[in-house]
C-alpha positions as CSV (number, residue, x, y, z in Angstrom):
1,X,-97.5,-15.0,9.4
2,X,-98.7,-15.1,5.9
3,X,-101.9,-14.2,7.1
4,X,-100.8,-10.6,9.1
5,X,-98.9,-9.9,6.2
6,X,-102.0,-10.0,3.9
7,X,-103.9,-8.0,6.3
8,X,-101.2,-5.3,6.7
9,X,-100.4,-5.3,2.8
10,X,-104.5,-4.7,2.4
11,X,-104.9,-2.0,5.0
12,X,-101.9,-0.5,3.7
13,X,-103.9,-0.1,0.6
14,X,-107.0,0.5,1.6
15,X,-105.8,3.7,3.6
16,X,-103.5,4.4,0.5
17,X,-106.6,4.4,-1.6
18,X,-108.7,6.4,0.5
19,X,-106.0,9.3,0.7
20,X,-105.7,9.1,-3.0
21,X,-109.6,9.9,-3.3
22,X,-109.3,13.1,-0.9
23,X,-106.3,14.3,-2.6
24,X,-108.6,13.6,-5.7
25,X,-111.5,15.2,-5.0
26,X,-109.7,18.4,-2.9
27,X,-108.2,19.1,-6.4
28,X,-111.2,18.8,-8.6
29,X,-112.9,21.2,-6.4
30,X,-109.4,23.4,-6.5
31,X,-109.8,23.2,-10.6
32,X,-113.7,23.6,-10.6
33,X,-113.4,26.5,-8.3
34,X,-110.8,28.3,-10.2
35,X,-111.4,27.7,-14.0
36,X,-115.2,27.4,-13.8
37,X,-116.4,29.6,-10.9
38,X,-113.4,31.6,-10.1
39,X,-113.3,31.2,-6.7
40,X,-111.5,28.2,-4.9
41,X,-112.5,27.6,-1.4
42,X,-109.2,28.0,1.1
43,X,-109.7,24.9,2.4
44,X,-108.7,22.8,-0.7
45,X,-104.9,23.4,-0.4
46,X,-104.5,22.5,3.4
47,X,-106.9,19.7,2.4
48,X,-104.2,18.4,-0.1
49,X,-101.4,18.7,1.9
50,X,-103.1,16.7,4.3
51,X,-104.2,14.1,2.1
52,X,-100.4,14.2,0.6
53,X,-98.8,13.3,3.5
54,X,-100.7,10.5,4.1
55,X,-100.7,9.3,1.2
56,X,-97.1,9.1,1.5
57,X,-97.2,7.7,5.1
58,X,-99.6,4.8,3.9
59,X,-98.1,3.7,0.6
60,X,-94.1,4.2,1.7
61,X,-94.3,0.5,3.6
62,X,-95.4,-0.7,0.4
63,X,-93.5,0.9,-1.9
64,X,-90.5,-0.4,0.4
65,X,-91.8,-4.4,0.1
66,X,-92.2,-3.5,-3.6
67,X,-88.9,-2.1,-4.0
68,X,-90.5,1.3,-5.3
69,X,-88.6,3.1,-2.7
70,X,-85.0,4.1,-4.1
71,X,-82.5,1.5,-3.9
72,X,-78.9,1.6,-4.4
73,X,-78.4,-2.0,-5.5
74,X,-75.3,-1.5,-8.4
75,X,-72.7,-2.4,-6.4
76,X,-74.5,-4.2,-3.8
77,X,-75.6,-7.3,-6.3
78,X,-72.6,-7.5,-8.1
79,X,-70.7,-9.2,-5.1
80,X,-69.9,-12.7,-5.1
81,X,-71.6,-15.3,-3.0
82,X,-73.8,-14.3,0.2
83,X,-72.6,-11.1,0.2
84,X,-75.6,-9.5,-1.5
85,X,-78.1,-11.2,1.0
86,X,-76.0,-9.9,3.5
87,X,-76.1,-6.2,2.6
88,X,-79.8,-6.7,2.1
89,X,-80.6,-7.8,5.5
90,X,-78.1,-5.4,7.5
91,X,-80.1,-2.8,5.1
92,X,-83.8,-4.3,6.4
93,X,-82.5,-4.1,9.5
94,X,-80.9,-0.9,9.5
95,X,-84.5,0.8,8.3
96,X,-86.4,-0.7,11.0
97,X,-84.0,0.3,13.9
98,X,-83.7,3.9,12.4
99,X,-87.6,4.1,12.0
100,X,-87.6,2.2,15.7
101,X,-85.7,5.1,17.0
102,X,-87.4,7.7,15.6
103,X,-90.7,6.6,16.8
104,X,-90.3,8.4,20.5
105,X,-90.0,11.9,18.6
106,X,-92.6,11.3,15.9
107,X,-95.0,10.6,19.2
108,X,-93.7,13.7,20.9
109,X,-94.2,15.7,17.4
110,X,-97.4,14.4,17.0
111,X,-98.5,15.2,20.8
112,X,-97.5,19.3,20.0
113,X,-99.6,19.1,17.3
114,X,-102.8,18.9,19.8
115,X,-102.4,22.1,21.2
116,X,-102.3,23.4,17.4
117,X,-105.1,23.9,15.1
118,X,-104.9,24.1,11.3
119,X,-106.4,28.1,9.8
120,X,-108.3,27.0,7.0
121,X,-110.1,23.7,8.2
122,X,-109.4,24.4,12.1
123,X,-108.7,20.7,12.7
124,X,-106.3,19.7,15.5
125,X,-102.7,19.2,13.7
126,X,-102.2,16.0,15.8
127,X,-104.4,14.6,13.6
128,X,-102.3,15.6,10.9
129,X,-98.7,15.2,12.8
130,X,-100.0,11.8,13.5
131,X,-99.4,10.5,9.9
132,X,-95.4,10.4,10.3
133,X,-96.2,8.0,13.2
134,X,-97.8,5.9,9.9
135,X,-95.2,6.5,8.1
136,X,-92.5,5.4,10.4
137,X,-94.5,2.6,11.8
138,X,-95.5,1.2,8.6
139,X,-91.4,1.1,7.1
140,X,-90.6,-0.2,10.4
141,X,-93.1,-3.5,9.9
142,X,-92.1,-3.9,6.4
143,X,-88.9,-3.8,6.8
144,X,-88.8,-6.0,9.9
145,X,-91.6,-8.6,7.7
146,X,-88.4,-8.5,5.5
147,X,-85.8,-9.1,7.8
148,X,-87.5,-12.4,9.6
149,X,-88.2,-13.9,6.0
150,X,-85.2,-13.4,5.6
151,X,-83.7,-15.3,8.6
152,X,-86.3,-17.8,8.2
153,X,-84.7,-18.3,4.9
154,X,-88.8,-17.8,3.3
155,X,-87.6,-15.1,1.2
156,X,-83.8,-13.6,-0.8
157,X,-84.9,-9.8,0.3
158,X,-85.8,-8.4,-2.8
159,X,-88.2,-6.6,-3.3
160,X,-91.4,-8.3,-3.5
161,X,-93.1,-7.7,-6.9
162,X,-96.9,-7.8,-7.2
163,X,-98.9,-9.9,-9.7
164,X,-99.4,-8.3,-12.7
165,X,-96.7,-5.7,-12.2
166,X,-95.0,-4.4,-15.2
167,X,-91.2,-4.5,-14.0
């Protein structure tokens, strides 16, 4: 399990990365185009927004397993005993049945989008629509991940930190 885990945490990532360069280089030409030759191709801003969302889709699993995501944990750790494991779990859980439920509409969303093409780079928006299914499919296997560590008693729930991280 260990293994998938790796695998998923590395393509999560890797596709993270990759989105970060196109969101990179869609702005340099943005800033190029406007400061030095004073004319910014169109495409660059739907370009960006593209590469925004999945750069969100692809680094919110993570940002969930490193407890980036926003947390309301005050209250929650304060309580005595097993309570604070408790809430953690029922929370795990309760993020992967949402994003479980919401999967069926994100499809249907993404399956609108083929009949749809973007104006400036004409590409079909299910490509684009497609990212919440990332998004929601990627929080739903972290969480889950979480919740069986949890129950297999391999892990407290919190938030997994990664070597070398500053917090």
């Amino acid at each position: 399990m260990r293994h998938l885990i790796s695998l998923f945490e590395r393509l999560s990532r890797a596709a993270t990365g990759i989105a970060f360069v196109v969101l990179m280089i869609a702005v340099l030409i943005q800033v190029l185009g406007r400061s030095v030759f004073s004319d910014s191709p169109v495409w660059t801003e739907e370009l960006t927004r593209f590469a925004l969302l999945y750069l969100a889709a692809c680094g919110v699993g993570l940002s969930y397993r490193n407890g980036d995501l926003v947390n309301v944990d005050l209250v929650c750790e304060t309580l005595p005993g097993p309570w604070p494991w408790r809430l953690r779990l029922i929370s795990a859980l309760a993020t992967a049945f949402l994003c479980g439920a919401l999967l069926a509409p994100a499809w249907q969303f993404t399956s609108i989008g083929a009949f749809q093409t973007s104006p400036a780079l004409g590409w079909r928006m299910n490509y684009i629509h497609i990212s919440v299914l990332v998004l929601l499919s990627s929080l739903l296997v972290f969480s889950l991940l979480r919740a069986v560590a949890m129950l297999a008693g391999e892990s407290d729930g919190l938030p997994q930190s990664e070597p070398g991280d500053a917090s």
